[in-house]
VMD Tcl script that draws the C-alpha trace (Angstrom):
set ca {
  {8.84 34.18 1.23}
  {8.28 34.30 -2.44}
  {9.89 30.79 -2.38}
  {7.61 29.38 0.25}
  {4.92 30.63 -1.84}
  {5.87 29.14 -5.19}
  {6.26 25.79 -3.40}
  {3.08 25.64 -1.68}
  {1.53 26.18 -4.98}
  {3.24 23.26 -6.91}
  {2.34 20.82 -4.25}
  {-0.95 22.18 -4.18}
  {-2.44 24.29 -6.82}
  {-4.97 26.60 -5.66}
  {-7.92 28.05 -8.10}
  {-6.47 31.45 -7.86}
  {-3.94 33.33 -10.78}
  {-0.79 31.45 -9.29}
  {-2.77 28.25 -9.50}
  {-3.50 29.26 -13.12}
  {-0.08 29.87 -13.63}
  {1.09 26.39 -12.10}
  {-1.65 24.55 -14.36}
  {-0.04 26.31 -17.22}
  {3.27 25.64 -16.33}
  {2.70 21.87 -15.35}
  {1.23 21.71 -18.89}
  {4.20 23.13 -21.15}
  {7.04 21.49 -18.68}
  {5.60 18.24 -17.66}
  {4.25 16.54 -21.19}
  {7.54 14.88 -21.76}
  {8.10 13.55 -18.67}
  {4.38 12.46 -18.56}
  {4.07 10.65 -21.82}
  {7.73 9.04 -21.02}
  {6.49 8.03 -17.91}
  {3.75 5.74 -19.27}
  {5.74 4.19 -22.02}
  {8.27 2.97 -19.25}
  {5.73 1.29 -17.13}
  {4.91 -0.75 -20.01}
  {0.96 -0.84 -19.62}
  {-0.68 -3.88 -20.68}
  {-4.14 -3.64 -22.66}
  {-6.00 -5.07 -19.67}
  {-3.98 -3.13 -16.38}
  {-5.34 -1.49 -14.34}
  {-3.12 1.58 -14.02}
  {-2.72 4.56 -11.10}
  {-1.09 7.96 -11.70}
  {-0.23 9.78 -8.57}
  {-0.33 13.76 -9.07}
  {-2.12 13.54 -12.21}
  {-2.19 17.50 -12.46}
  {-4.23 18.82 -15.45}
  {-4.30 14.84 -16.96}
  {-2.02 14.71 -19.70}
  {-0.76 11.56 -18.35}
  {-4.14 10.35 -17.87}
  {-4.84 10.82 -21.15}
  {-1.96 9.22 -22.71}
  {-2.08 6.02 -20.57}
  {-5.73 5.96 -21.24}
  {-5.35 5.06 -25.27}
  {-3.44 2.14 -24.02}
  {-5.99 0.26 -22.00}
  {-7.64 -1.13 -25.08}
  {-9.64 -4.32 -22.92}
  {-12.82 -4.62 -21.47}
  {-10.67 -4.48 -17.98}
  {-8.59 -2.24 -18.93}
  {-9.05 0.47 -15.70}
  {-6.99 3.97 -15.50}
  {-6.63 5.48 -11.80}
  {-5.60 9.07 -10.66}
  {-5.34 10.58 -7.21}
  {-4.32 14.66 -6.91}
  {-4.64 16.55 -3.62}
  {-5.19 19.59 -5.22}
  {-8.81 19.89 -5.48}
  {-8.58 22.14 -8.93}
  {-6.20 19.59 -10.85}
  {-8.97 17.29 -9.72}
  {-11.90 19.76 -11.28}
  {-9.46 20.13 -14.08}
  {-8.54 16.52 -15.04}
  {-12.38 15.68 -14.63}
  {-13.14 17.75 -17.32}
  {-10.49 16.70 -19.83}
  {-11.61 13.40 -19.09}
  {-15.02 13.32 -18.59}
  {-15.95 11.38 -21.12}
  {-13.53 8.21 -20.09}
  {-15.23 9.03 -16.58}
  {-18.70 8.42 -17.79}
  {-17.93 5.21 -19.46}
  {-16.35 3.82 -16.51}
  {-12.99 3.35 -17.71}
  {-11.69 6.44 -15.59}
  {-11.92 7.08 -11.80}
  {-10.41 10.22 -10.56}
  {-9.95 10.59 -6.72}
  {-9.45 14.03 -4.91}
  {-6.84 12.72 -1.84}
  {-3.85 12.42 -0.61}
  {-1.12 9.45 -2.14}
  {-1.03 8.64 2.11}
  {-4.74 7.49 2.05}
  {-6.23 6.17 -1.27}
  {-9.21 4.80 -0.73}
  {-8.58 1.62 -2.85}
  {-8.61 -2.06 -1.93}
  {-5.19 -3.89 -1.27}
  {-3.14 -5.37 -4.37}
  {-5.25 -4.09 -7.17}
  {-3.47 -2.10 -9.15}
  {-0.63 -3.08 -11.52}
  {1.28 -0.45 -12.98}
  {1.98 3.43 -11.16}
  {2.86 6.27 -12.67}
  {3.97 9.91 -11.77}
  {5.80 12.72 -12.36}
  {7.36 15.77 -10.66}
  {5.37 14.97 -7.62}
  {6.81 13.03 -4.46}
  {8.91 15.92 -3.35}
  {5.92 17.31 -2.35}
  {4.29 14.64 -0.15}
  {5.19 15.45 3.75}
  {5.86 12.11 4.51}
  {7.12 9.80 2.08}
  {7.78 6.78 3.89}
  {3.98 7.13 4.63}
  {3.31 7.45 0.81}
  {5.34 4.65 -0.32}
  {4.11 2.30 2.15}
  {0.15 3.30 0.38}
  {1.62 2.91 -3.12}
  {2.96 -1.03 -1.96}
  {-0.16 -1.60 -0.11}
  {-2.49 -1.05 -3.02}
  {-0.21 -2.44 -5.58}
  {0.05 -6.16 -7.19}
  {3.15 -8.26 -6.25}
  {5.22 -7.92 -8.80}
  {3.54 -4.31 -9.98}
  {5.55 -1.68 -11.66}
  {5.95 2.06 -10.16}
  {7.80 4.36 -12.47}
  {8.41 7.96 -11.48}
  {10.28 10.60 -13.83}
  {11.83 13.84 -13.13}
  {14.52 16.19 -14.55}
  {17.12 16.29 -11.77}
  {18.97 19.23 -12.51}
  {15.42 21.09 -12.61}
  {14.57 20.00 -9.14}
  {17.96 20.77 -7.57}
  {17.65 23.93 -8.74}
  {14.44 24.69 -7.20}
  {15.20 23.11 -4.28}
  {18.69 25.59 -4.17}
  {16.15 28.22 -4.52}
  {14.13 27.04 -1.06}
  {10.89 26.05 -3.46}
  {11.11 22.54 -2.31}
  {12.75 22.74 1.89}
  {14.15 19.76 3.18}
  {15.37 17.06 1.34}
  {12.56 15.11 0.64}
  {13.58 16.35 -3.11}
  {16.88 13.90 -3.43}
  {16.01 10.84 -5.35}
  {17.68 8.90 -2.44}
  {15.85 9.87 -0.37}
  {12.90 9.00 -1.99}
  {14.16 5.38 -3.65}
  {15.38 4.59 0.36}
  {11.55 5.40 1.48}
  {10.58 3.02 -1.33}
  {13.25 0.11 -0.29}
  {11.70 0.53 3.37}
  {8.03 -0.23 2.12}
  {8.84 -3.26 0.14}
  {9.89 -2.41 -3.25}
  {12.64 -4.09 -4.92}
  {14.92 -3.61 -7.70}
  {14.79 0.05 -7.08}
  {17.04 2.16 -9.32}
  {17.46 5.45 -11.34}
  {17.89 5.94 -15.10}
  {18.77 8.21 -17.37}
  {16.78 8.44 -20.60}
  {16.64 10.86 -23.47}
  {14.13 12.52 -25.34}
  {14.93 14.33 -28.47}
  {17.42 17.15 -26.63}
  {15.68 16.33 -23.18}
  {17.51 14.42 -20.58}
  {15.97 13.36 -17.50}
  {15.89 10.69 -15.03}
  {13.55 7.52 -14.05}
  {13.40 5.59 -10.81}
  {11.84 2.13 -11.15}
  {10.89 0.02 -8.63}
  {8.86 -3.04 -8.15}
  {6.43 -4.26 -5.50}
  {7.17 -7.33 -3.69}
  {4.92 -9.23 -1.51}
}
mol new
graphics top color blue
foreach p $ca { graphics top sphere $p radius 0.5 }
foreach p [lrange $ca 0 end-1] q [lrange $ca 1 end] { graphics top cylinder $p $q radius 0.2 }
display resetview
């Protein structure tokens, strides 16, 4: 049950003490794998960039000091409506000036226009999505031919939790997830490893092809 629980709470965190807990947590664990993340996509000055699962926003805020043009335009999408009330705040500013938009949905239905966006990034997040041919399929839609998605994870992390029950199914197994991605139209879809200082962990690329 307690299982259940914990993964509800990761998908979605609530504003309650386990939510506060989650927030926390996606804070300490998920900074490297944010920040690396963003360097891999290789944001241009003038992209406009999405994160899916943005979380509190630390990813937010380090793609954000790299969209240095007028045009430059940063994107996130949470379902959890307190990462939402969270990453508004930490970014409020960037909000006000336009060069932020922060959308409280689900990756399945985003409400932006077709082949807009040129770089996605995310973290720790599509084992959660209940469908992810359905969320792959809105990712391609929205993105530019040619676009880059990056998404990183720590593997051995995730198989553990999903040992534990957190994460049922196996929506979890990068396969899974980089077949969903082949299905919608991505191409050159593969998984990395990369290091950071001691950290290892893994990247799937893929790019949108229309």
């Amino acid at each position: 049950m307690w299982a259940k629980k914990l993964g509800k709470e990761l998908g979605n965190p609530t504003r309650s003490v386990a939510g506060w807990l989650v927030s926390k947590l996606l804070t300490v664990r998920n900074q490297v794998l944010e920040e690396n993340a963003v360097q891999l996509c290789g944001i241009q000055p003038g992209n406009t960039v999405l994160e899916l699962g943005h979380g509190p926003g630390l990813g937010l805020q380090t793609a954000a000091t790299l969209l240095t043009e007028p045009t430059g335009h940063l994107i996130g999408v949470d379902y959890s409506q307190y990462m939402h009330e969270m990453a508004k705040e930490r970014m409020k500013e960037l909000i006000s000036s336009g060069k932020v938009t922060l959308h409280h949905c689900d990756v399945a239905a985003m409400p932006l226009a077709d082949s807009t966006v040129d770089k996605v990034f995310h973290c720790n997040c599509y084992y959660f999505w209940p469908d992810l041919n359905q969320g792959a399929t809105e990712i391609h839609r929205v993105m530019r031919s040619g676009g880059l998605m990056v998404t990183t994870l720590r593997l051995s992390h995730v198989a553990t939790m999903a040992a534990k029950r957190v994460m049922p199914g196996d929506n979890w197994r990068p396969e899974v997830y980089m077949t969903a991605l082949e299905d919608s139209g991505f191409t050159d879809i593969r998984m990395e490893d990369k290091q950071h200082k001691n950290i290892t962990f893994q990247a799937i690329f893929a790019t949108a092809l229309k």
